[in-house]
N, C-alpha and C positions, 0 to 999 in steps of 0.2 A: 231659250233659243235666241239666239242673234240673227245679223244679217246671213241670207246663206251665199255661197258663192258653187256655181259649178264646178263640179268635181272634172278633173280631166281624165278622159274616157281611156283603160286601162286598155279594154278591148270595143274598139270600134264596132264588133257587130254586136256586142251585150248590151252597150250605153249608148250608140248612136252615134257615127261622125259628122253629123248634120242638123247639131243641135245648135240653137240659136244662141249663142252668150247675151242675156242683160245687162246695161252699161249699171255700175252701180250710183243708187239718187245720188243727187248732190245736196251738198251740206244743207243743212237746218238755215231757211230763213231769221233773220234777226227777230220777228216779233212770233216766229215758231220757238226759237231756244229759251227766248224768256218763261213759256211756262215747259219747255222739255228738259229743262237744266241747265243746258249753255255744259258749258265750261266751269261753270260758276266752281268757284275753289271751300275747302273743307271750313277751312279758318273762316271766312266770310260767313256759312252756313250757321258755323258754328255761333257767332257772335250775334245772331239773328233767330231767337227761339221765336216761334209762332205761338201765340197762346191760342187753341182751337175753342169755340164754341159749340154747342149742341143747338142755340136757339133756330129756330125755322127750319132745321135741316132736316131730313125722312131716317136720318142714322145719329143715333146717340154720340158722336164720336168722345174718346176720350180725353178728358185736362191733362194738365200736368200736373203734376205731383201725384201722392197714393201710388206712388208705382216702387216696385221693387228694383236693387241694381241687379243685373244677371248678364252679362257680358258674355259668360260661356256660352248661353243661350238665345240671347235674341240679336248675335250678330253672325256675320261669316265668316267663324276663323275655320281653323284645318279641321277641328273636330268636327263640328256642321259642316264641313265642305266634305268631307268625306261619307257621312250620311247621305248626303246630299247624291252625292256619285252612286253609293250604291245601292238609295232606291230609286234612280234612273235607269240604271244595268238592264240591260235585256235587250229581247226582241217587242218591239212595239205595234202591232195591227190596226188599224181602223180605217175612220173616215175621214175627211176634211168638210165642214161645213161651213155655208158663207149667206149670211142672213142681211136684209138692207135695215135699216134702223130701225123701221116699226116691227120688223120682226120676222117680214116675209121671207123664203127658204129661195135662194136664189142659185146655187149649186152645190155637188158634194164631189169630190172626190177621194179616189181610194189613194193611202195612203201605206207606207209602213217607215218606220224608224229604226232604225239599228248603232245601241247605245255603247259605250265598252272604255276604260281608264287606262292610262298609264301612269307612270311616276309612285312616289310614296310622299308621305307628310305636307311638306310644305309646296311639293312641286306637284300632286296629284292633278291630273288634269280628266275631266269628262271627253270623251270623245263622238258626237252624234253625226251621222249621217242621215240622211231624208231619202226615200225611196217614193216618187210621185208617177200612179199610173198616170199611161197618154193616154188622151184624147186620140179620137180618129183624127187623123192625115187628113189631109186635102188633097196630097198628090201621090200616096203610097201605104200602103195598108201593111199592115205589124210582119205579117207572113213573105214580105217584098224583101228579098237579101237579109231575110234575118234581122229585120227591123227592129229596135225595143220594145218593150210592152211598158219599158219601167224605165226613169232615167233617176239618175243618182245626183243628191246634192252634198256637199260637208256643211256643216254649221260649225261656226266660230264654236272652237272649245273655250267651255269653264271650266276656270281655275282661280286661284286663291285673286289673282288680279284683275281676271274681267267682272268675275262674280262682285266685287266690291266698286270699283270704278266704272265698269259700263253696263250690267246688269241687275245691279244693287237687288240681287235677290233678298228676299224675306222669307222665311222656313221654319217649318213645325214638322219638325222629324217625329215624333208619336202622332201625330195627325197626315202623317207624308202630303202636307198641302204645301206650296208656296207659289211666291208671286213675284214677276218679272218684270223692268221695266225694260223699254228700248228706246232708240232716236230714230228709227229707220222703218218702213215697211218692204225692204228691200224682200226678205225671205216671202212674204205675203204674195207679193206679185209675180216672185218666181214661181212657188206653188200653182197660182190663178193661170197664167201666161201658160207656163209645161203641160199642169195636168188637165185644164178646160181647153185653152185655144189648140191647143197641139203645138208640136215642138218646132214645125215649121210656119207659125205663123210669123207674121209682118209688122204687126201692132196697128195697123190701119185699121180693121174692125175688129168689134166686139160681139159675142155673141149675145141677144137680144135681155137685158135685165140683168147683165153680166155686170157688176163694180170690179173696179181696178181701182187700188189704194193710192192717195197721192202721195206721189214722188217726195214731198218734203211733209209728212204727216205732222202735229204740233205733239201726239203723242202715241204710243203702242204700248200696251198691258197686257200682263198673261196672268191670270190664276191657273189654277191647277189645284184640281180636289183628285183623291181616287178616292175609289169607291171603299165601300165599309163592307159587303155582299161580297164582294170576290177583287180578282187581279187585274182590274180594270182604272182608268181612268176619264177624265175631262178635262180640256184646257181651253179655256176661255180667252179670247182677240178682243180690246176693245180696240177700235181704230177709231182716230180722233183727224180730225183733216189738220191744215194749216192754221184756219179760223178758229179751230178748238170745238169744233162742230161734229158731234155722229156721223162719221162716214158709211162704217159694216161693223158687226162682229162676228166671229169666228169661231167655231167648236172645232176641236180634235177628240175626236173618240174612240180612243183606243185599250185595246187590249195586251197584256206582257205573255208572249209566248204562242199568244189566238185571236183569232179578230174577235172585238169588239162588238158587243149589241148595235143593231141601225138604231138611229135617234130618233126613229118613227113606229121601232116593232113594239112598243108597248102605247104608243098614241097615236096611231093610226088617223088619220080625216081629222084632225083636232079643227074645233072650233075657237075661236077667241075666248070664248067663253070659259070651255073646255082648259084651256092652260090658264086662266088663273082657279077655275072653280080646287084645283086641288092646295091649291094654297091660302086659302081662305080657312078662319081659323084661329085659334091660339097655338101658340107654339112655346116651348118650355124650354129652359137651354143653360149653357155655357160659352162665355168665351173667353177669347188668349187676345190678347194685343202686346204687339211687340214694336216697340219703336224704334226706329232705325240708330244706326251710332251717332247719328248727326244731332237727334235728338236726345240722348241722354242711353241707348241701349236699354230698355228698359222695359219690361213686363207685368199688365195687369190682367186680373182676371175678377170675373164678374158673371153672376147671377143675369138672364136675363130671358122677358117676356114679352109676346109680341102677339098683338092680337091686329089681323085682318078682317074686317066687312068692306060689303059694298050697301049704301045707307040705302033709304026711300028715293035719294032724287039721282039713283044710280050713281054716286062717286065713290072712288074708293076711301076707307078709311083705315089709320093705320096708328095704334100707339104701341109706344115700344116702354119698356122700361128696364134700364140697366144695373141694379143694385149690387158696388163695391164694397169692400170693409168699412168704406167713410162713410157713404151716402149717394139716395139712388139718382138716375137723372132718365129725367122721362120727356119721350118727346110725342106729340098730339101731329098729323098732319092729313091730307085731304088730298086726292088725285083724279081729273078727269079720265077717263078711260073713253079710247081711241082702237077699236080695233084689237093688236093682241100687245100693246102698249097703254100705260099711263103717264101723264104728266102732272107732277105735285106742284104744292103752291113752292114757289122760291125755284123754278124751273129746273126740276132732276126725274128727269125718266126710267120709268123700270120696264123694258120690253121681252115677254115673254116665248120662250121659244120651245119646241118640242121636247117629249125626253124628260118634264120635269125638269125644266131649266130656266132662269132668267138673267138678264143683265141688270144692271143699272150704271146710272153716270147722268152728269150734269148736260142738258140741253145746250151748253153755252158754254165752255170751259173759258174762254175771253172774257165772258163777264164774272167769273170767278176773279180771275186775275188780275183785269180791271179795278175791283174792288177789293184788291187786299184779302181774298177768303184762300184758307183751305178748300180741296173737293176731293170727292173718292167714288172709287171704280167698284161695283161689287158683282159676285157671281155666283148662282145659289146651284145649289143640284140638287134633286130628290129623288132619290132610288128608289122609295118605296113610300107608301101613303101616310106613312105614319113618322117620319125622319126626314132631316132633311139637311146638309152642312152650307156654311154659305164663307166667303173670304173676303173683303172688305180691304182695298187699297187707300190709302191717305196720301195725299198733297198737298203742300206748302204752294203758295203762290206763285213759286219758282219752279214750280213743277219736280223740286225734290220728295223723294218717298219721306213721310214725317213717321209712318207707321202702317200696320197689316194687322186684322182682326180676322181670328177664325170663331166661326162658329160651328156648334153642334146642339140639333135641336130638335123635339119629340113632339107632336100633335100629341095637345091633351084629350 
């Protein structure tokens, strides 16, 4: 998903003639575009390989080289673009949910999507619309002249051109995961604004614990896992402000065809406790990393093991280890836990949220960048007690996608 724009109202008494238009943000600050991409051109990228490190980091990420070329596969031509379209197709149900950084649940609303293509090969385009329930009025309740219940958005369609240039998605069509980049929280705040405040609000207040994303955020991510159990999904928001700092994250939970399970009816009154105790553990696995074309298009795959404690003086602890055809690389690391969030040494927080779900991302995306590092965004789901997938973004200093790790992985 990209920015969304209000759809113009076919029939004023379905979609409302008295919906409020959001001006759309304005452009990326100069020290926001440095780590969101800029402009920055192919040829420059190109000329400019990052060599990534694993040392101090809580994610093994991957070297270069040991990779395979596969072009077909780890980038976005027609052939993936057209998977791509058609396991979005559908009718989409859920919820929207909007968490503040530690973790806390700060609103939900109902949601549906409604997905559908035109063209063929090389012109195929995705087509999405957003359907965001209202909020109560202030001055007129749904039943007053046939009021809305529901107002309609378009989203920017993909196609073989936004997908590469302004969404630089990454995709694992046997896993239907991928993962999205943006410059904008424009779509975010329409959501927040329509379905929480009501459609006649002012923007003067908020309602009380309410976030609104800012207007020039330094970065917006999406994963998206579906489920393995049935025809469901998740799509994870990190929102990054201008400073490169945690602002919210974001869960869509939906269903193709039927609504979606709540993010609460299997963990009810969760305690902090309670959402990490089920990931504690060793956990057995595989995964896919696919590097974007800028880096070389390129696909490895790897063995891997990850063992969770929390020690004697309550931190967390956490070694991973990743063994490819060449050789393994294993990483040791250690995190305070804070409530339903931790913070690792080298400042990268993992906060846990209902549902069998957690984020992660860097405490400080500026001091990433600052110092010349990669940093990556990650989003785990766990459907059930014993599995669990998880999707892993990478960035270049420049805030270009370098690569995307899916994982899939078994409590031993």
């Amino acid at each position: 998903m990209a920015t969304v724009l209000p759809a113009k109202a076919a029939n004023p008494r379905l979609y409302g003639a008295r919906r409020r238009k959001l001006a759309a943000p304005p452009p990326l600050s100069s020290s926001a575009a440095a780590f969101s991409g800029g402009q920055r051109s192919r040829e420059v990228a190109r000329g400019r390989r990052l060599q990534i490190h694993a040392v101090g980091r809580p994610f093994p990420l991957p070297e270069l080289g040991d990779e395979k070329d596969d072009p077909e596969g780890a980038s976005m031509n027609v052939g993936s673009l057209r998977l791509f379209v058609d396991q979005n197709i559908g009718k989409w149900n859920g919820s929207f949910y909007q968490f503040d950084p530690r973790g806390n649940v700060l609103q939900n609303v109902a949601t549906r999507l409604s997905a559908s293509s035109y063209g063929e090969d090389d012109l195929i385009s995705l087509i999405q619309t957003l359907y965001i329930k209202q909020a109560p009025s202030k001055t007129f309740s749904p039943e007053d002249d046939g009021g809305p219940e529901w107002i309609e958005y378009k989203i920017k369609e993909t196609n073989i051109f936004t997908a590469d240039k302004y969404q630089q998605i990454s995709f694992f069509p046997e896993q239907k995961a991928f993962a999205l980049r943006y410059q904008t929280a424009g779509m975010l705040e329409t959501v927040l604004r329509a379905g929480v405040l009501g459609e006649d609000d002012t923007g003067e207040e908020s309602p009380r614990g309410l976030m609104l994303p800012s207007r020039r955020p330094a970065l917006v991510c999406e994963n998206c896992l579906n489920s393995i159990k049935g025809d469901s999904r998740a799509r994870a928001f990190h929102v990054l402000d201008p400073k490169g700092i945690p602002e919210m994250f974001l869960i869509f939970l939906e269903g193709k065809e039927s609504n979606a399970p709540d993010i609460f009816s299997t963990n009810d009154q969760m305690d902090s406790k309670d959402r990490l105790a089920p990931f504690l553990g060793r956990w057995e696995g595989r995964s896919l990393t696919k590097r974007s074309g800028l880096y070389g298009s390129t696909m490895k795959e790897a063995d891997v093991v990850s063992l969770l404690e929390v020690d004697e003086q309550g931190r967390l602890v956490q070694d991973i280890t990743s063994k490819t055809s060449s050789s393994p690389s294993k990483v040791h690391w250690t995190g305070e836990i804070s409530g339903n969030m931790a913070i690792f040494e080298g400042g990268y927080q993992l906060t846990w949220l209902p549902g069998g779900m957690y984020v992660g991302c860097p405490c400080d995306v500026s001091r990433c960048v600052a110092e010349m590092q990669s940093f990556h965004l990650e989003f785990c789901w766990m459907e059930s007690s014993n599995q669990r997938q998880r999707l892993v973004r990478t960035y270049d200093s420049q805030g270009l996608p370098v690569s995307s790790t899916y994982f899939l992985e078994t409590k031993a």
